[in-house]
N, C-alpha and C positions, 0 to 999 in steps of 0.2 A: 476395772469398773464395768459395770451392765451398762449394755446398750439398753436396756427397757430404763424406760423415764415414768412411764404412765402405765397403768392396769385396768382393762374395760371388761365388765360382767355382765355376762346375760344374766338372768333373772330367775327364769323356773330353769330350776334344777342344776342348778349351780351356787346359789344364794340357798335356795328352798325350795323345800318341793313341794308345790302344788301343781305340779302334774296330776295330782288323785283328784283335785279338785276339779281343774279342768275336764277331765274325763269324763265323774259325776255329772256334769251339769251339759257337758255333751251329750252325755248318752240318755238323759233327761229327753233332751231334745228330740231323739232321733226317736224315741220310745213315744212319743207324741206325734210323730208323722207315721208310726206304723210298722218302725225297723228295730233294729238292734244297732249298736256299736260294738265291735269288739275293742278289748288292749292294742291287738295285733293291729287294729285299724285308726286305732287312735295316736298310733306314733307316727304314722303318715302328717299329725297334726300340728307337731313339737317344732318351736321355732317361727313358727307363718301368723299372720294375724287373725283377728278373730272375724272376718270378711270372706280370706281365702279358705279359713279350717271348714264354714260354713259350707261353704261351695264344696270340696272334699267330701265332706257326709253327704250334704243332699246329694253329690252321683255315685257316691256308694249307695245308697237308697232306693236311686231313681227319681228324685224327688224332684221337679221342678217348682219355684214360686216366683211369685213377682216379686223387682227389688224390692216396695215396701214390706211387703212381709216380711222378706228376707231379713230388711231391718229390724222390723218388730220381734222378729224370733231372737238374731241375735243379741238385742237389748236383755232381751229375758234371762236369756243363758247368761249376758253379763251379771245382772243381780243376783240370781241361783250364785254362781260361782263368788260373788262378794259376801254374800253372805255367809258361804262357806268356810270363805279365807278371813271374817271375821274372827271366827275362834283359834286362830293362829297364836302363838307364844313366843318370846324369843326363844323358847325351848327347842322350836320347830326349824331352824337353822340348820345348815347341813354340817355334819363332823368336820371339824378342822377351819373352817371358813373365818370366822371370826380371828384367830389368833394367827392365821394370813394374814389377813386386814389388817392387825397389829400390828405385823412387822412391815408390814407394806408403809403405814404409817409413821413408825417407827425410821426406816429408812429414808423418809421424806421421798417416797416414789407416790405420783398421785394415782388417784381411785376415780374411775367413773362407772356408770353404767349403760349397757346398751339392750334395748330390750325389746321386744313387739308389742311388752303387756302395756294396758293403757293405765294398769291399776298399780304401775310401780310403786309409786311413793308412799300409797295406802299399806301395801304389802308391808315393805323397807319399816315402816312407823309401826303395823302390829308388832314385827320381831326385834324391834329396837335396833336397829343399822341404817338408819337415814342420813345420821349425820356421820358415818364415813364415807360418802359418795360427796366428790366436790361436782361432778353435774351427770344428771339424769336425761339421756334420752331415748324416750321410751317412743311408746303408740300414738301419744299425743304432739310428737313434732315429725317424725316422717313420714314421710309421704311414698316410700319405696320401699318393700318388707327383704326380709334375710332370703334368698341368699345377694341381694345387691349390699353394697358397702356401706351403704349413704350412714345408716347407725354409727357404724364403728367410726368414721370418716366428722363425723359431725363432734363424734362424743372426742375424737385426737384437737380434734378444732377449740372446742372448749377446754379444754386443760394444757392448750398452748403448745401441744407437742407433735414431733412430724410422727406420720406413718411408722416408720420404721421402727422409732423408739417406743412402739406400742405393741403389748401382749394384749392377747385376747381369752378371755377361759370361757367354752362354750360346751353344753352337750349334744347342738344337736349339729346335725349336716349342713343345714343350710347357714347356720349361725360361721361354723367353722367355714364354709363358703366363701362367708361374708366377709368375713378375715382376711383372710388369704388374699381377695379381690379388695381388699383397703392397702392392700401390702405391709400387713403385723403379724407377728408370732403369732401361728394357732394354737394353742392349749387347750385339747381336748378332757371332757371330765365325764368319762365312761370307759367304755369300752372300745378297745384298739379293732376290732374287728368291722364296728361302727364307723367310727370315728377316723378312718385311715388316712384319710388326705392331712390330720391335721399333724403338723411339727411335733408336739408331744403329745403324748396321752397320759391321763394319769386315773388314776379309781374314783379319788378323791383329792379331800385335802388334807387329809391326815395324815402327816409326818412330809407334807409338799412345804417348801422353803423358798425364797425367791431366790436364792444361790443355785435351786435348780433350772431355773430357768435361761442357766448358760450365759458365758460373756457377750 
């Protein structure tokens, strides 16, 4: 029998990718104060909230503002980016994830999610996977971003299950960080080169099983 009881997801890029979107609506931003963003600078971003990614650009930049503004801007970028993730489909789900889910369901091992986005649930409901997830917590309940525990730690609290009996599938550093410092399986969803600290790595989800996930 598996020690995993429970399975906690981050969100971009691991569920879905709207990482392009995020980017877009980034670099929107930064093209407004005078700069550029690049990819290469934008993966500095993956995983962290939309407060710290702020703070990231503006000293890539040089940019300093007062916190309102700071506010005001990243409101903006919030909508840019919702409105992008509007036209999302469950088409847009990443290979393999779904029929994970299944069997994760199928086994009776529970589903949560752990995320920074604040726009989970809206995401989760354009692509049709809301009602696999028995609790979400995202941007909107913690108060301490990845790489600290407190996500994963909260999201084990809610599905009743200790630390240890908990997997984690993340792609980015801080996410698999965050992991590791909750004391649960890292399962990395990239690249081993990236991703080195975490327990597994894997590409995807396509042809991953939870039998791989070791006793």
């Amino acid at each position: 029998m598996s020690l995993i009881k429970a399975c906690l997801f981050d969100l971009d890029g691991v569920i879905v990718d709207t990482a392009k979107y995020h980017y877009q609506a980034w670099r929107q931003l930064a093209n407004e104060l005078g700069f550029d963003l690049t990819l290469e600078q934008n993966e500095q971003l993956k995983g962290i909230s939309r407060m710290e990614s702020l703070d990231i650009i503006l000293a890539i930049g040089g940019v300093e503002l007062s916190e309102e503004e700071k506010v005001r801007r990243a409101t903006e970028k919030n909508v840019r980016y919702l409105e992008l993730c509007m036209q999302m489909t469950p088409e847009d789900t990443l290979p393999g994830v779904r029929a994970f889910l299944d069997e994760l369901k199928h086994r009776s091992v529970k589903v949560g999610l752990g995320s920074a986005s604040k726009n989970a649930k809206v995401i989760l409901e354009r692509i049709d996977m809301l009602s696999y997830f028995e609790t979400i917590v995202d941007g909107n309940r913690i108060t301490r971003g990845k790489p600290d525990p407190q996500v994963f730690l909260l999201g084990a609290e809610d599905l009743n299950t200790p630390p240890a009996n908990c997997a984690v599938f993340e792609d980015a550093v801080a996410g698999i960080q965050s992991a590791i410092a909750a004391g649960m399986l890292a399962v990395g969803i990239g690249e081993k080169s990236v991703l080195a600290e975490a327990d597994i790595v894997v590409p995807g989800f396509v042809g991953f099983h939870f039998s791989d996930l070791g006793d």
